[in-house]
C-alpha positions in Angstrom: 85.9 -157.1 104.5 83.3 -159.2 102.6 81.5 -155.5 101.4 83.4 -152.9 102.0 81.0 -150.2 101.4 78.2 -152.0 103.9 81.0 -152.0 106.5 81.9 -148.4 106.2 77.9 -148.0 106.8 78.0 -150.2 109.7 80.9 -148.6 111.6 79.8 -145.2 110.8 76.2 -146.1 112.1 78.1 -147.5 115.3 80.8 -144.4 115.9 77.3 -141.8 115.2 75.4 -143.9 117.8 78.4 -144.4 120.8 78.9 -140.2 120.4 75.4 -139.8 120.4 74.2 -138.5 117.1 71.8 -140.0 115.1 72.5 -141.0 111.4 69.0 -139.3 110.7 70.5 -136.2 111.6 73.5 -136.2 109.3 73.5 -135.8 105.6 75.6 -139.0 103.6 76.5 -140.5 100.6 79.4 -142.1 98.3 80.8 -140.2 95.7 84.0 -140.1 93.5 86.3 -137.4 92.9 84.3 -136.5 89.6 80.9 -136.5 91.5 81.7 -134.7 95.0 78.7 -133.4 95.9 78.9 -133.0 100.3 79.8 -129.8 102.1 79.5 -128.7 105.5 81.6 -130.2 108.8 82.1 -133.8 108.5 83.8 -137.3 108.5 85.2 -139.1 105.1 86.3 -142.7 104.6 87.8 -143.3 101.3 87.7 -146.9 100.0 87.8 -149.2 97.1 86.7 -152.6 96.7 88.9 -154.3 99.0 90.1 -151.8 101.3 89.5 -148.9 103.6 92.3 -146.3 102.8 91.8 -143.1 104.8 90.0 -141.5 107.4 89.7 -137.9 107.8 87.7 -135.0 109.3 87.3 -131.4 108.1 85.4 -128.3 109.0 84.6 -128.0 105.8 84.4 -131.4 103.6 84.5 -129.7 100.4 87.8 -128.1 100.8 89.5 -130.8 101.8 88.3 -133.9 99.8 88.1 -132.1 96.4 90.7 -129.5 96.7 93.1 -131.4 98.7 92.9 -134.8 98.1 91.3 -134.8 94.9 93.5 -132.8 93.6 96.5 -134.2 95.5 98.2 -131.0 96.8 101.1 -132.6 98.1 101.8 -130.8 101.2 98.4 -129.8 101.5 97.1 -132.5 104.0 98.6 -135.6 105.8 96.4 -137.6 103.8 97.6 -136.7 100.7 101.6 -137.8 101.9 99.6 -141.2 103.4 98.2 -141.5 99.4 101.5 -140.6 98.4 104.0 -143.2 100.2 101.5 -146.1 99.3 101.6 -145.7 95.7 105.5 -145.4 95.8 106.3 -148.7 94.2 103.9 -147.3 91.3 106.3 -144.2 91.2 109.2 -145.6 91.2 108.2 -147.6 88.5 107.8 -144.9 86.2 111.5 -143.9 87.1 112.7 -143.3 83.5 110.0 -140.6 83.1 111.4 -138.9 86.3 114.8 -138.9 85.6 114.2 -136.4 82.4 112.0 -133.9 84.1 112.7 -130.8 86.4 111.1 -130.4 89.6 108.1 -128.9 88.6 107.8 -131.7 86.0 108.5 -134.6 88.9 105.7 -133.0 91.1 103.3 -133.2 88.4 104.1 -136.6 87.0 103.6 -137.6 91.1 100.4 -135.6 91.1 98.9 -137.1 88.1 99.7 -140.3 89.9 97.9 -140.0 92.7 94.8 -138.0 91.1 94.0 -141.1 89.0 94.7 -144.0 91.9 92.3 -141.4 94.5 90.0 -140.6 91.7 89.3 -144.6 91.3 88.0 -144.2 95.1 84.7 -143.9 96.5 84.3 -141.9 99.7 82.1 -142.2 102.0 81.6 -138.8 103.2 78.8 -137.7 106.2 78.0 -134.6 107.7 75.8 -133.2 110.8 76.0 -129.7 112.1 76.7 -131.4 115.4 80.0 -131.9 113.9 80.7 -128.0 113.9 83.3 -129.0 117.2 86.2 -129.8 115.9 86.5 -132.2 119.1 83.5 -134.2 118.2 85.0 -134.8 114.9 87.9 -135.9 116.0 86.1 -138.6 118.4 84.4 -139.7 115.5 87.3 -140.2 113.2 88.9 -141.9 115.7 86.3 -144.4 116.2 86.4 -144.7 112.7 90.2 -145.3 112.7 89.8 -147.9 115.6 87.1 -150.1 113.8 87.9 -150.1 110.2 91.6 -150.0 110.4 92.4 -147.8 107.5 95.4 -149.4 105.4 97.0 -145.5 105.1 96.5 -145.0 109.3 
């Protein structure tokens, strides 16, 4: 994708349209874990750069991007396992300060992982009070899924 951020913008614009809600209607922006600043029902697209990670949808934004994913609670959404298996290699990589630490240590080293590779993310994060139905959401996020092909989904 030659912009990634211009084609998040485009496919949202297209996925609000075909479900009939008007981007006008929704509150958006881009923030980064240290910035969140969205709550309310929504859609969120994380991305870098070069790539479209994850797409998700929440009844309440918030709660899941900076509590969950932010803060990568593994176990605490599927996104977070997604996040987790792609930057594997990474972990396994820092195998000799795994093998020294207990199981509370290894979750932590993983954690600390994955809170700096998500915190180098922007997300794209929208939400519209017509997104209250949990069904409408999900329509949306997987029109989102379908036409930016997120590497994690």
């Amino acid at each position: 994708m030659a912009n990634v951020k211009e084609e998040v913008e485009r496919a949202v614009s297209e996925c609000l349209h075909d479900n009939g809600i008007a981007l006008e209607s929704c509150s958006y922006g881009v923030f980064s874990c240290s910035d969140f600043g969205a709550e309310g029902p929504g859609i969120y697209v994380f991305f870098d750069d070069k790539n479209v990670y994850y797409v998700g949808e929440a009844g309440d934004v918030t709660r899941r991007v900076l509590n969950e994913h932010c803060k990568a609670r593994i176990g605490g959404s599927e996104g977070v396992v997604r996040f987790l298996m792609y930057f594997l290699d990474e972990i396994c990589e820092k195998k000799g300060e795994w093998l020294d630490l207990d199981a509370r240590g290894r979750e932590e080293l993983l954690r600390g992982i994955l809170r700096e590779r998500i915190g180098e993310m922007r997300v794209f994060v929208f939400t519209c009070g017509e997104l209250n139905d949990p069904k409408g959401r999900k329509e949306l996020e997987g029109c989102l899924i379908e036409e930016l092909r997120p590497v994690l989904q």
